[in-house]
C-alpha positions in Angstrom: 0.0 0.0 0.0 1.6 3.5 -1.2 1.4 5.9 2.0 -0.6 9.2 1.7 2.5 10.9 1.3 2.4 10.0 -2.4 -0.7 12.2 -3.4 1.3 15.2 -1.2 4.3 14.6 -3.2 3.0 14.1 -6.1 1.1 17.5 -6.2 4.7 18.9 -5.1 6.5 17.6 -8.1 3.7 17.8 -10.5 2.1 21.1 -9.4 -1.1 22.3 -10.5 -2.0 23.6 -14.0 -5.5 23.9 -14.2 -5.3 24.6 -18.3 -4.0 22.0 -20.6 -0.5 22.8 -22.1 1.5 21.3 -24.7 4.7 18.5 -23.9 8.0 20.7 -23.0 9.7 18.5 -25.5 6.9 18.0 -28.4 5.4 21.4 -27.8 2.4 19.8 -28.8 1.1 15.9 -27.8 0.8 15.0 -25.0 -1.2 18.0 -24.1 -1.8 17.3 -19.6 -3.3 19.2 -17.2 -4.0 18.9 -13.3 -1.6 17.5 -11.5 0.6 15.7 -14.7 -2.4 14.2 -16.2 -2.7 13.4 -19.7 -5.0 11.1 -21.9 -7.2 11.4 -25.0 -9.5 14.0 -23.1 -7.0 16.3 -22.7 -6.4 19.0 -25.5 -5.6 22.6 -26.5 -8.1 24.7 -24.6 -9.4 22.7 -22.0 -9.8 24.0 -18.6 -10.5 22.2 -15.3 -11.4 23.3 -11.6 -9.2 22.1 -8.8 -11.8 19.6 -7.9 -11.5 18.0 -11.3 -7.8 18.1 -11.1 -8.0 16.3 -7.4 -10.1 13.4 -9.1 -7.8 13.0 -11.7 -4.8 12.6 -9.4 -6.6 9.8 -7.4 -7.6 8.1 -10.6 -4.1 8.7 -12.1 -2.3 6.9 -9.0 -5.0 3.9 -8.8 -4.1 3.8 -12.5 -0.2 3.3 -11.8 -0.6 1.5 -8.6 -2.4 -1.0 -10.9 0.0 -1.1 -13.9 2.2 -1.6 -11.2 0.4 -4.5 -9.8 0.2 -6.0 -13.6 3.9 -5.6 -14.3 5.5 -6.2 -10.9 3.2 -7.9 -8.5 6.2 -8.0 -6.2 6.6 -4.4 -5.9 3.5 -4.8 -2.6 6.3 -6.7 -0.7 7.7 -3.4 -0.4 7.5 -1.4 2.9 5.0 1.6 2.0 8.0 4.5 1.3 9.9 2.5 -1.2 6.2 1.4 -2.8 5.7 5.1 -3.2 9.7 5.7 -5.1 8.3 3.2 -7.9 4.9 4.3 -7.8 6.2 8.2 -7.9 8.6 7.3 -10.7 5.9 5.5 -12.4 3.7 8.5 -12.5 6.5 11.0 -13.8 7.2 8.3 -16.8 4.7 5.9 -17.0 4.7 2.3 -15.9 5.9 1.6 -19.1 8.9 4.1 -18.8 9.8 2.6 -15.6 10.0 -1.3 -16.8 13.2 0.1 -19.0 14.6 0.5 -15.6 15.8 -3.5 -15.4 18.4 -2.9 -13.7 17.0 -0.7 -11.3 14.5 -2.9 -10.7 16.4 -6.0 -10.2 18.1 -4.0 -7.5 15.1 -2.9 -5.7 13.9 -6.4 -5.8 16.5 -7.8 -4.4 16.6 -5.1 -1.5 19.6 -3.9 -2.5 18.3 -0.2 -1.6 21.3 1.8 -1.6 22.8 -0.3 -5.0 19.6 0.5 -6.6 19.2 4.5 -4.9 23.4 4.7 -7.0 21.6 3.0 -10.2 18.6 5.6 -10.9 20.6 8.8 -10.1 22.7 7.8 -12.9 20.2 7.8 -15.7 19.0 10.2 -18.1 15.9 10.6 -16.0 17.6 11.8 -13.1 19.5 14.3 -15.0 15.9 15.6 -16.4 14.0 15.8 -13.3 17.2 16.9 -10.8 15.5 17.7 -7.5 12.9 14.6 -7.9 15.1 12.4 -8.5 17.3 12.4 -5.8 14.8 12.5 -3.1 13.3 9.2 -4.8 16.1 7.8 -4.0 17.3 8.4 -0.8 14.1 7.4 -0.1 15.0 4.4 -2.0 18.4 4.1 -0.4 17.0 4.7 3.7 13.1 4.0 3.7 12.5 7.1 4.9 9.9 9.7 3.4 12.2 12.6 1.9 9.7 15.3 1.3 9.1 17.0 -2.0 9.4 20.8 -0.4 
């Protein structure tokens, strides 16, 4: 079970757009809004409330916590911080994204936290998302919940 702290996190990292804008890197699709949401719904013009925005987060973390579930059932075995470093990761890249991370992975599965904390901050990832990414993983590496502030 991810820990609350997730959803806090998340709107940290994510922060709140409440009208859709274009991919930094496309400048066009995917087109999110909210809290990092995207989809088929979301397009040039399309403004939400904060309400909205808080629905789609909960949806959008059910929906990684279950391609998580799906992909790597033994990601629950995890103590509640480390679930939310996958699940957090997940939501930044997709679940998709984060299966490329095999040797990541392997690491975290075999609890070797502060092997696998070394492996993700030297990625391409890391280097995109800076701050993020090292938090993720010294709460990989001690199992304790970093923060987003």
């Amino acid at each position: 079970m991810t820990s609350p702290n997730l959803a806090v996190d998340l709107r940290i990292y994510e922060g709140l757009r409440l009208t859709a804008y274009p991919d930094p890197l496309s400048g066009g699709a995917p087109w999110t809004i909210g809290y990092g949401h995207t989809g088929r719904e979301v397009h040039p013009g399309l403004v939400w409330t904060g309400l909205q925005a808080e629905d789609a987060l909960t949806g959008d973390i059910a929906a990684v916590c279950r391609g998580l579930d799906a992909s790597l059932p033994w990601w629950r075995m995890l103590d509640d911080t480390r679930q939310d470093c996958l699940a957090n990761m997940a939501f930044n890249m997709g679940v998709h994204g984060l299966l490329g991370f095999a040797g990541f992975l392997a690491l975290v599965k075999a609890r070797n936290f502060p092997a696998a904390a070394a492996d993700v901050l030297n990625t391409r990832w890391a280097a995109q998302v800076g701050v993020r990414a090292r938090r993720i993983a010294e709460q990989m590496r001690t199992g304790l919940h970093q923060g987003a502030a």
